[in-house]
mmCIF file of the N, C-alpha and C atoms, coordinates in Angstrom:
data_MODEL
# 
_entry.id   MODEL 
# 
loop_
_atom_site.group_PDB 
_atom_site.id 
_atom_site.type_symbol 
_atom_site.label_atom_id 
_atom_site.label_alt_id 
_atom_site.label_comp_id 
_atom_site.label_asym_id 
_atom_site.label_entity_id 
_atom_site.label_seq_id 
_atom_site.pdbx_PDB_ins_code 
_atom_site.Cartn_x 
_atom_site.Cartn_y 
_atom_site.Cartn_z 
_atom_site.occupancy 
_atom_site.B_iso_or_equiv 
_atom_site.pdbx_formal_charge 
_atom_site.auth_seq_id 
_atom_site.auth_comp_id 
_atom_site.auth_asym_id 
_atom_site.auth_atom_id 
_atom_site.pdbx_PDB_model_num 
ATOM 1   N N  . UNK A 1 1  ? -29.074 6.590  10.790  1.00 0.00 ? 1  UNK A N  1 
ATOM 2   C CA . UNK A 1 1  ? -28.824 6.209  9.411   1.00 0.00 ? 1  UNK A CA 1 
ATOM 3   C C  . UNK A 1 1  ? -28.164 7.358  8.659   1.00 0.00 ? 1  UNK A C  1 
ATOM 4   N N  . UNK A 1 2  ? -28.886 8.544  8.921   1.00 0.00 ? 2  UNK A N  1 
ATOM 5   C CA . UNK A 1 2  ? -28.067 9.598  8.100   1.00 0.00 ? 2  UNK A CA 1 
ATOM 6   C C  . UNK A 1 2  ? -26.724 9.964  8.763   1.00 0.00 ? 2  UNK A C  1 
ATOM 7   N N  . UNK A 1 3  ? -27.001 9.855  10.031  1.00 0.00 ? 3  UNK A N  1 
ATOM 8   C CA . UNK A 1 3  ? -25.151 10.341 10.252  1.00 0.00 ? 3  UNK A CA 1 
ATOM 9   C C  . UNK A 1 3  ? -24.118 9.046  9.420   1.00 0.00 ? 3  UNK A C  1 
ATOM 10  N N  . UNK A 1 4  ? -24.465 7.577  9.506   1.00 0.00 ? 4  UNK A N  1 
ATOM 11  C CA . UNK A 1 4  ? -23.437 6.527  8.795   1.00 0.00 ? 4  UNK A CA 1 
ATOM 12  C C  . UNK A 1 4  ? -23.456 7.176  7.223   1.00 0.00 ? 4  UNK A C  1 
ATOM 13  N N  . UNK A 1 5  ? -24.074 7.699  6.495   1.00 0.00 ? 5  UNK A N  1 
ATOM 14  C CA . UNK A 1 5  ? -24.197 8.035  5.236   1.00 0.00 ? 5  UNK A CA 1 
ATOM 15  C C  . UNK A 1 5  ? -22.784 9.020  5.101   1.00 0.00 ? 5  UNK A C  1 
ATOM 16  N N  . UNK A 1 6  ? -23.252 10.466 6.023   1.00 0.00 ? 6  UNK A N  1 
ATOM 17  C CA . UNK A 1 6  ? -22.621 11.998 6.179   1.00 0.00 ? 6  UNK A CA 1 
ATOM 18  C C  . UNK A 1 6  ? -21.437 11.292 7.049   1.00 0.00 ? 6  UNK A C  1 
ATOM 19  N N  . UNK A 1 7  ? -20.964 10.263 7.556   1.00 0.00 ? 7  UNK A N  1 
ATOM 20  C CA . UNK A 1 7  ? -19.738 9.701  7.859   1.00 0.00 ? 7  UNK A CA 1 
ATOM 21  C C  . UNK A 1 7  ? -18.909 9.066  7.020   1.00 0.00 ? 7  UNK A C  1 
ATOM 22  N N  . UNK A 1 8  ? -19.516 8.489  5.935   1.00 0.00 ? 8  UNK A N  1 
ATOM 23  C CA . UNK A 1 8  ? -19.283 7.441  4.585   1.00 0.00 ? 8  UNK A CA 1 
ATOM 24  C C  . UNK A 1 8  ? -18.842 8.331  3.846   1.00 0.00 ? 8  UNK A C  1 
ATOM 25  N N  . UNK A 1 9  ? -19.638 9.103  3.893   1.00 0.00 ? 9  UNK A N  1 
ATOM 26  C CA . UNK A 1 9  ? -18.853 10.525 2.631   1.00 0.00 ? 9  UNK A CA 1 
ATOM 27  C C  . UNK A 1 9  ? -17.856 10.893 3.107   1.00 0.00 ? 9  UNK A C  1 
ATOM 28  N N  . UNK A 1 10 ? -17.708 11.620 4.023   1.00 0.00 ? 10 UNK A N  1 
ATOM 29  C CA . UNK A 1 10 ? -16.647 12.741 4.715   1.00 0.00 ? 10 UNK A CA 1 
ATOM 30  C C  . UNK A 1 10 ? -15.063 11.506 4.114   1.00 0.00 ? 10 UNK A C  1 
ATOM 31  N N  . UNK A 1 11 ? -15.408 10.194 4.630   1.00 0.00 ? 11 UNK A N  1 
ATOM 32  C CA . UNK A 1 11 ? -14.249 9.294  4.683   1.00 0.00 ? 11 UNK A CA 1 
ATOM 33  C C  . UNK A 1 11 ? -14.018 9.104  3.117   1.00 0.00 ? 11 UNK A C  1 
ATOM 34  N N  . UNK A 1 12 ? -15.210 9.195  2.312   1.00 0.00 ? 12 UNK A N  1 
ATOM 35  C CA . UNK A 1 12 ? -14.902 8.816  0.739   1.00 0.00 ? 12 UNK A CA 1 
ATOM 36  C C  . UNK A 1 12 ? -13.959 10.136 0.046   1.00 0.00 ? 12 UNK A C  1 
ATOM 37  N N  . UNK A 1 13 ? -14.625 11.141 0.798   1.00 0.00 ? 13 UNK A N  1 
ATOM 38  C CA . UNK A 1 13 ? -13.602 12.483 0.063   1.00 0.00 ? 13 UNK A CA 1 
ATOM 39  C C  . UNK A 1 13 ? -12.733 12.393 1.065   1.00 0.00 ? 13 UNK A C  1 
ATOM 40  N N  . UNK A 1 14 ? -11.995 11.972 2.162   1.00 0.00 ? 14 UNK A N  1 
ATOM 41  C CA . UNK A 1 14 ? -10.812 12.382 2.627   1.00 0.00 ? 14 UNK A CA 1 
ATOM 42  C C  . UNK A 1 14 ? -9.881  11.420 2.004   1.00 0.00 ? 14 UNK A C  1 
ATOM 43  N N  . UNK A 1 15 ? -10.298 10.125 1.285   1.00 0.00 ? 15 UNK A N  1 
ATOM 44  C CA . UNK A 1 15 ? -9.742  8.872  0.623   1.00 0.00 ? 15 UNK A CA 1 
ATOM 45  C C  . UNK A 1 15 ? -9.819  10.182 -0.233  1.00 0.00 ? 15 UNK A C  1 
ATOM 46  N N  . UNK A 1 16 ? -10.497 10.706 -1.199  1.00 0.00 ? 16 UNK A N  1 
ATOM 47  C CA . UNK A 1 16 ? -10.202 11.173 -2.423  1.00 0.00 ? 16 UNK A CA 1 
ATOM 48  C C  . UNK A 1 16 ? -9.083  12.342 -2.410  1.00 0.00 ? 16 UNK A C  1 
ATOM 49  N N  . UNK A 1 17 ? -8.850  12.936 -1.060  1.00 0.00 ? 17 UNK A N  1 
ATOM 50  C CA . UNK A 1 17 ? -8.115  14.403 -1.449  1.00 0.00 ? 17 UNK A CA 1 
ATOM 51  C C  . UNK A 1 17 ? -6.587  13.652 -0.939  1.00 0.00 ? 17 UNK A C  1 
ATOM 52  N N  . UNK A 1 18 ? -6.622  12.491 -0.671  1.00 0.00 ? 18 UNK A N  1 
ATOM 53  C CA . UNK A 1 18 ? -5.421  11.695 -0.070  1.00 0.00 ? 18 UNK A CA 1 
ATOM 54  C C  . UNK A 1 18 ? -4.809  11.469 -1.527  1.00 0.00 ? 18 UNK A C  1 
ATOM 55  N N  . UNK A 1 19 ? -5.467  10.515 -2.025  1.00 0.00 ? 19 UNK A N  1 
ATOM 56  C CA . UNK A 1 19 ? -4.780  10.066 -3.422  1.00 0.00 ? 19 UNK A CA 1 
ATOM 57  C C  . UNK A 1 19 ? -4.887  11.282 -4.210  1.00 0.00 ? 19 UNK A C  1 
ATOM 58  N N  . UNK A 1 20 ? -5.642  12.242 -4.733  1.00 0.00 ? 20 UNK A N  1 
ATOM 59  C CA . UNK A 1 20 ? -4.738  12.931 -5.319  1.00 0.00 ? 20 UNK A CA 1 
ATOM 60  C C  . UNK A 1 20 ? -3.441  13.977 -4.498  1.00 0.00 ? 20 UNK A C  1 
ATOM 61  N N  . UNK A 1 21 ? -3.222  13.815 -3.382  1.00 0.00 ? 21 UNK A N  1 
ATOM 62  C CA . UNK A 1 21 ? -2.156  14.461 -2.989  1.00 0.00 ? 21 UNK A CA 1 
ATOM 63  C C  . UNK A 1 21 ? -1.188  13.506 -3.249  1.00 0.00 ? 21 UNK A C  1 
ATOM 64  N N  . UNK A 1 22 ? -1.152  11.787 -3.443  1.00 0.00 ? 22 UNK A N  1 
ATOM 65  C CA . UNK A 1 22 ? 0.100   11.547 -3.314  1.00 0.00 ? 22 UNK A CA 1 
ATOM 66  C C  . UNK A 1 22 ? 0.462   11.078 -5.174  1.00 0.00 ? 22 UNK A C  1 
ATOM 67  N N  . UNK A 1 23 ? -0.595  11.052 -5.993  1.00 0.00 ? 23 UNK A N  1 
ATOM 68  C CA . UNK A 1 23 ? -0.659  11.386 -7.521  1.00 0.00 ? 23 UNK A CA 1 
ATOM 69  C C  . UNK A 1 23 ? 0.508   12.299 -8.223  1.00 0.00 ? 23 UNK A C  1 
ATOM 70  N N  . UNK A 1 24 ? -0.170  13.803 -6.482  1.00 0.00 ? 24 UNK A N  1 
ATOM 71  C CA . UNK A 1 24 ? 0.420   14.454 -7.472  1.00 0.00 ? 24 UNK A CA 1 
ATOM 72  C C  . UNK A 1 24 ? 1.723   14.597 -7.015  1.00 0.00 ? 24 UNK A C  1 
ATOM 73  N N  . UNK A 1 25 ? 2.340   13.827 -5.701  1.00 0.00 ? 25 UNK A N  1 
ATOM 74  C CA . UNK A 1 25 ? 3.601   14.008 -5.505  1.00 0.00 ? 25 UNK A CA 1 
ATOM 75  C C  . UNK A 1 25 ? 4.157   13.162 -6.065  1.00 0.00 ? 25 UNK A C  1 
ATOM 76  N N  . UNK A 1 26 ? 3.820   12.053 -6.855  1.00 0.00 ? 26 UNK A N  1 
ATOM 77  C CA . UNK A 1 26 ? 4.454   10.823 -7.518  1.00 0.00 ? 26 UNK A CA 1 
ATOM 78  C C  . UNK A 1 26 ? 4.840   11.779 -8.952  1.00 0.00 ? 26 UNK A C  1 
ATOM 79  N N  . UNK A 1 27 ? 3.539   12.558 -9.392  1.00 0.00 ? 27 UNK A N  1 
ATOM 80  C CA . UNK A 1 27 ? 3.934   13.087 -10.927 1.00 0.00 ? 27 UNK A CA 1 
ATOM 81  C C  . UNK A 1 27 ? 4.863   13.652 -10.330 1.00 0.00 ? 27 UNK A C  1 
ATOM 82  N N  . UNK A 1 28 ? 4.954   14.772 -9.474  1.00 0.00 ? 28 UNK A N  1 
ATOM 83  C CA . UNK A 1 28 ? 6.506   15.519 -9.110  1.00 0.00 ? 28 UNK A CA 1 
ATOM 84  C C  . UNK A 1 28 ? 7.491   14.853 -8.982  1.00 0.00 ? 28 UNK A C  1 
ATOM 85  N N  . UNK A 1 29 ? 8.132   13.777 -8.265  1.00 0.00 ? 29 UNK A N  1 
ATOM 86  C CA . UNK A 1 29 ? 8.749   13.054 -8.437  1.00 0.00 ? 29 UNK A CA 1 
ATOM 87  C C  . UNK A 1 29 ? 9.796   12.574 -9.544  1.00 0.00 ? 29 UNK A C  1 
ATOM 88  N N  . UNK A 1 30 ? 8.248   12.053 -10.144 1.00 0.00 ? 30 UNK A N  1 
ATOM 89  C CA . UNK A 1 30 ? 8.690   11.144 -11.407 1.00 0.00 ? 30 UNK A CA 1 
ATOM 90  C C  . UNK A 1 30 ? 9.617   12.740 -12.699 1.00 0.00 ? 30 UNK A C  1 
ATOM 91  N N  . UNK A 1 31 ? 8.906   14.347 -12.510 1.00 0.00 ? 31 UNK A N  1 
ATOM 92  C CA . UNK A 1 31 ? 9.326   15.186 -13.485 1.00 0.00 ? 31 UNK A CA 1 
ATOM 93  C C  . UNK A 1 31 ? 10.882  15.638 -12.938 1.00 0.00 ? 31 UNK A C  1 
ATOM 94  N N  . UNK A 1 32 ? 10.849  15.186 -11.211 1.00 0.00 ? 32 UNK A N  1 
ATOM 95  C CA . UNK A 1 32 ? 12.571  15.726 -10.874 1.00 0.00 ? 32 UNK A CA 1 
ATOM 96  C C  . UNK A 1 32 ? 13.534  14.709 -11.189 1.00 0.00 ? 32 UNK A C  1 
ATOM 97  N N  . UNK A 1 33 ? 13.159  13.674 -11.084 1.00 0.00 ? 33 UNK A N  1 
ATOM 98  C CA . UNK A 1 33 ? 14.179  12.806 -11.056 1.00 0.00 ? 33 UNK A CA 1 
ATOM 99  C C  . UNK A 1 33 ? 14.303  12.076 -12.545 1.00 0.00 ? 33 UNK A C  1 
ATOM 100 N N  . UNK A 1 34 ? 13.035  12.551 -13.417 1.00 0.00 ? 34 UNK A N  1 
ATOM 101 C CA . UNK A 1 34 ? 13.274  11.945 -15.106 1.00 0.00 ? 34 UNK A CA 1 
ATOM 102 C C  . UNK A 1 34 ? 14.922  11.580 -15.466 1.00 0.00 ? 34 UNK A C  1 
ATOM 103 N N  . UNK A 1 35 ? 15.715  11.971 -15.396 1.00 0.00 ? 35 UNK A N  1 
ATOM 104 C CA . UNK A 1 35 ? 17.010  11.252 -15.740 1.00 0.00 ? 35 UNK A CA 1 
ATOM 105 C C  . UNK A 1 35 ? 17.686  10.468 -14.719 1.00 0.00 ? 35 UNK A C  1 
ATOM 106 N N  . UNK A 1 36 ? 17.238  10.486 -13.665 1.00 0.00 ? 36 UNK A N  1 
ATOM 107 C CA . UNK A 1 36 ? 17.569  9.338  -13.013 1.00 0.00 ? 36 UNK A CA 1 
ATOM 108 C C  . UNK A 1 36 ? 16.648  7.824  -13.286 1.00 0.00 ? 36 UNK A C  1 
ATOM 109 N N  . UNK A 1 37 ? 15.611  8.245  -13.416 1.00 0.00 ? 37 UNK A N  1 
ATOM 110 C CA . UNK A 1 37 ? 14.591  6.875  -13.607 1.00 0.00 ? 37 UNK A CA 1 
ATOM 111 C C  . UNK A 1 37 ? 14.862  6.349  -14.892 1.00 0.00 ? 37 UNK A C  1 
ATOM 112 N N  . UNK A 1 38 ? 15.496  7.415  -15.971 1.00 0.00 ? 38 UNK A N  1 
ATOM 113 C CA . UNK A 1 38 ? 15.876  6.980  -17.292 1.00 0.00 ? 38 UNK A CA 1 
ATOM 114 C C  . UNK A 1 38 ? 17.283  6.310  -17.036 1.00 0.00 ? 38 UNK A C  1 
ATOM 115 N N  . UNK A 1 39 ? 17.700  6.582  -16.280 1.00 0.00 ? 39 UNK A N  1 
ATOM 116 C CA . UNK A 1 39 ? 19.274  5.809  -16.143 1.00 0.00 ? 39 UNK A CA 1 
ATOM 117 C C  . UNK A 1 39 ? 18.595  4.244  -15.348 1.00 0.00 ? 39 UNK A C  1 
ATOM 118 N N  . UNK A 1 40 ? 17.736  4.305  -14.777 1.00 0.00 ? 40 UNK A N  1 
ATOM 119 C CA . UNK A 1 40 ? 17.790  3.000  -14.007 1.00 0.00 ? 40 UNK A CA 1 
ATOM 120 C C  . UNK A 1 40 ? 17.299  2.188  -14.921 1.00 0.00 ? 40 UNK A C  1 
ATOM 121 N N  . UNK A 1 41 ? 15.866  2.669  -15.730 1.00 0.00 ? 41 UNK A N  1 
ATOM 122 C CA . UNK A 1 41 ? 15.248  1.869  -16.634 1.00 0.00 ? 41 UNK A CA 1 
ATOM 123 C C  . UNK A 1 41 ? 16.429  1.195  -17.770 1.00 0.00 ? 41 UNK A C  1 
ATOM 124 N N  . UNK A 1 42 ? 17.793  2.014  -18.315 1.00 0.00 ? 42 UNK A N  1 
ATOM 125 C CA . UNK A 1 42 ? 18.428  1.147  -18.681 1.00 0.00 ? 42 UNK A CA 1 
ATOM 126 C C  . UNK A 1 42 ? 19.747  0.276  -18.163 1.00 0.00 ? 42 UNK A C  1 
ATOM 127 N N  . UNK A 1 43 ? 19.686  0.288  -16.981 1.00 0.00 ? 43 UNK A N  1 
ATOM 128 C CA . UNK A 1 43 ? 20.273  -0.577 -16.623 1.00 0.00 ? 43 UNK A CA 1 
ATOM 129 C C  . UNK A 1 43 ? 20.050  -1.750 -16.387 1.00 0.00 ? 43 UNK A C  1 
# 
C-alpha cells in the first residue's frame, strides 16, 4: 500500500515539474515571437 502511495506521488510531481516546464516554454515563446502572434491575431 505504501509503495502505490510513494509511486502516486513521485508520478504527481513528475506531472507537476512537466507542466511547468512546458508553461514556461509557452510564456517564452509567446515573449519571442509577440509581433508575430500580433500580426496573425490581425489577420
Amino acid at each position: 500500500m505504501q509503495a502505490v502511495a510513494l509511486t502516486a506521488i513521485d508520478e504527481y510531481i513528475a506531472r507537476r515539474a512537466h507542466t511547468s516546464r512546458v508553461e514556461a516554454a509557452a510564456r517564452r515563446v509567446v515573449d519571442e515571437e509577440a509581433g508575430v502572434l500580433e500580426r496573425l491575431k490581425d489577420a
